[in-house]
C-alpha positions in Angstrom: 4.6 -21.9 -61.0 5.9 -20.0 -58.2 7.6 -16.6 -58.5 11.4 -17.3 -58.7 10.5 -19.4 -62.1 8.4 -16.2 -63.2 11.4 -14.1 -62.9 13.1 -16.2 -65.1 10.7 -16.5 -67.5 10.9 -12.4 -67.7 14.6 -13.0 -67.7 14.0 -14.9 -71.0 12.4 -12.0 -73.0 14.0 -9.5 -75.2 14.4 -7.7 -78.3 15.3 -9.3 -81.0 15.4 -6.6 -83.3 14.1 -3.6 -84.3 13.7 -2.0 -87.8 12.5 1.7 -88.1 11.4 3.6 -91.3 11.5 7.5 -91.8 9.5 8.9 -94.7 12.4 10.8 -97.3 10.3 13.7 -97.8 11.3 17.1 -95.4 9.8 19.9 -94.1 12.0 22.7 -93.3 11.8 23.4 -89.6 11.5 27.2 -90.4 8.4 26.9 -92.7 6.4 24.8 -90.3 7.3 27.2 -86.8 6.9 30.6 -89.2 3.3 31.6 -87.5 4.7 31.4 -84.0 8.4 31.9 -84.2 8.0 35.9 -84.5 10.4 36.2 -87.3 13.4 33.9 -85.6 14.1 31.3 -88.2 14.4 27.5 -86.7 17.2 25.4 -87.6 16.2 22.0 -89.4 14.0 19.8 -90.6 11.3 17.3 -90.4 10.3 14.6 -91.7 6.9 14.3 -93.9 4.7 11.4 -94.8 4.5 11.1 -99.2 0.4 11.4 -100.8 0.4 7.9 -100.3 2.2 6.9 -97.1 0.3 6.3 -93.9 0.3 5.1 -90.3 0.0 1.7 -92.3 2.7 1.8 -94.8 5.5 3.2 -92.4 4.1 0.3 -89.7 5.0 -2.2 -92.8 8.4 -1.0 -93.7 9.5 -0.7 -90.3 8.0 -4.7 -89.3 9.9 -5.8 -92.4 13.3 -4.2 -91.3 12.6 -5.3 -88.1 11.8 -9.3 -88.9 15.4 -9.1 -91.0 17.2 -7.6 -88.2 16.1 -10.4 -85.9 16.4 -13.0 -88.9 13.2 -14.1 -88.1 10.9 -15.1 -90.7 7.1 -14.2 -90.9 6.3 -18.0 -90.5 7.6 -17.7 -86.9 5.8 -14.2 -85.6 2.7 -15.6 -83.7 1.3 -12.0 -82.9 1.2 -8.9 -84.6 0.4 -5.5 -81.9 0.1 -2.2 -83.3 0.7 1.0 -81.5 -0.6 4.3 -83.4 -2.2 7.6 -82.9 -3.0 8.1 -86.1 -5.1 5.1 -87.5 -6.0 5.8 -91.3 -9.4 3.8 -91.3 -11.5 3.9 -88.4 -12.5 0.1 -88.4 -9.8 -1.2 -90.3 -7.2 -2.6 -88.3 -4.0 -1.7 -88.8 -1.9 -5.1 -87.2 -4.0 -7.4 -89.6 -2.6 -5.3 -92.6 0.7 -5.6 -91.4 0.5 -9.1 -90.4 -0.9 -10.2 -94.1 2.0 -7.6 -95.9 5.1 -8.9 -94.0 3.3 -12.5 -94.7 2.5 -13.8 -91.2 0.6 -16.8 -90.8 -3.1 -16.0 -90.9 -4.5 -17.4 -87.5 -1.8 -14.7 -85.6 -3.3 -12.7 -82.6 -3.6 -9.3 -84.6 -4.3 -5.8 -82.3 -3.9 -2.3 -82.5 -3.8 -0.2 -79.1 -4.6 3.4 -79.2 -2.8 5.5 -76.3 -1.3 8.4 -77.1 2.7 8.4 -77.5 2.0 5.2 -75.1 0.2 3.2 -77.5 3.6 0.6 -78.7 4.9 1.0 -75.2 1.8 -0.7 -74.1 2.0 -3.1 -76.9 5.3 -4.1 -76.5 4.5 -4.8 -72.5 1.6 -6.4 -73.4 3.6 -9.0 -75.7 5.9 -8.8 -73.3 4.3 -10.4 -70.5 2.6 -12.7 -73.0 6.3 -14.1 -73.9 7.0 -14.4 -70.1 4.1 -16.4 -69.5 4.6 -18.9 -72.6 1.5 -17.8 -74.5 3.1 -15.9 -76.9 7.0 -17.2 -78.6 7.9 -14.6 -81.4 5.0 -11.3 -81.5 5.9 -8.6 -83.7 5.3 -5.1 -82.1 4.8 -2.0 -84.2 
């Protein structure tokens, strides 16, 4: 392959669509900045995980928004990569989870990075440059 047909294999890849999930449960900005704010109230709130809502639940709501709003279905994702900062389990793996939720074939590539805020950016380069090189068709990043 030389390089002008390796540009247009990168040309190839894109999102097909994303899905997100925010937790419904709020935090008023106010409460949370009180011990530093020195008595100046902060406008807002955030956003709070339930009891029983974790890296792992959000990461499944959010890959089944995502596979409707690329109409793909979980027969056709080939890779599952998970990017988090916050892994509930410490050898449990997060991507196989997903994978097996949204209902993914079970001989996917399955991985979770861990990178600070650039753990999904990594994992959606990663799949990325697996697309571009014809490993990888349809990969689900989280």
């Amino acid at each position: 392959m030389n390089f002008k047909s390796n540009l247009m294999n990168w040309a190839n890849c894109g999102i097909r669509g994303f899905g997100t999930y925010v937790p419904l449960g709020r935090i008023s900005t106010a409460t949370l900045s009180r011990p530093w704010a020195n008595g100046e109230p902060q406008p807002g709130h955030k956003s709070v995980a339930s009891h029983d809502e974790d890296a792992t639940t959000l990461g499944i709501e959010a890959a089944r928004r995502a596979l409707q709003s690329a109409r793909v279905q979980p027969d056709q994702v080939d890779a599952v990569w998970v990017g988090s900062e916050s892994k509930p389990y410490a050898v449990k793996t997060i991507a196989a989870t997903i994978a097996a939720a949204v209902g993914t074939p079970p001989w996917i590539s399955a991985a979770d990075l861990e990178f600070a805020c650039r753990a999904a950016t990594e994992a959606l380069l990663g799949s990325t440059a697996q697309v571009a090189s014809g490993h990888l068709k349809c990969p689900l990043v989280v």
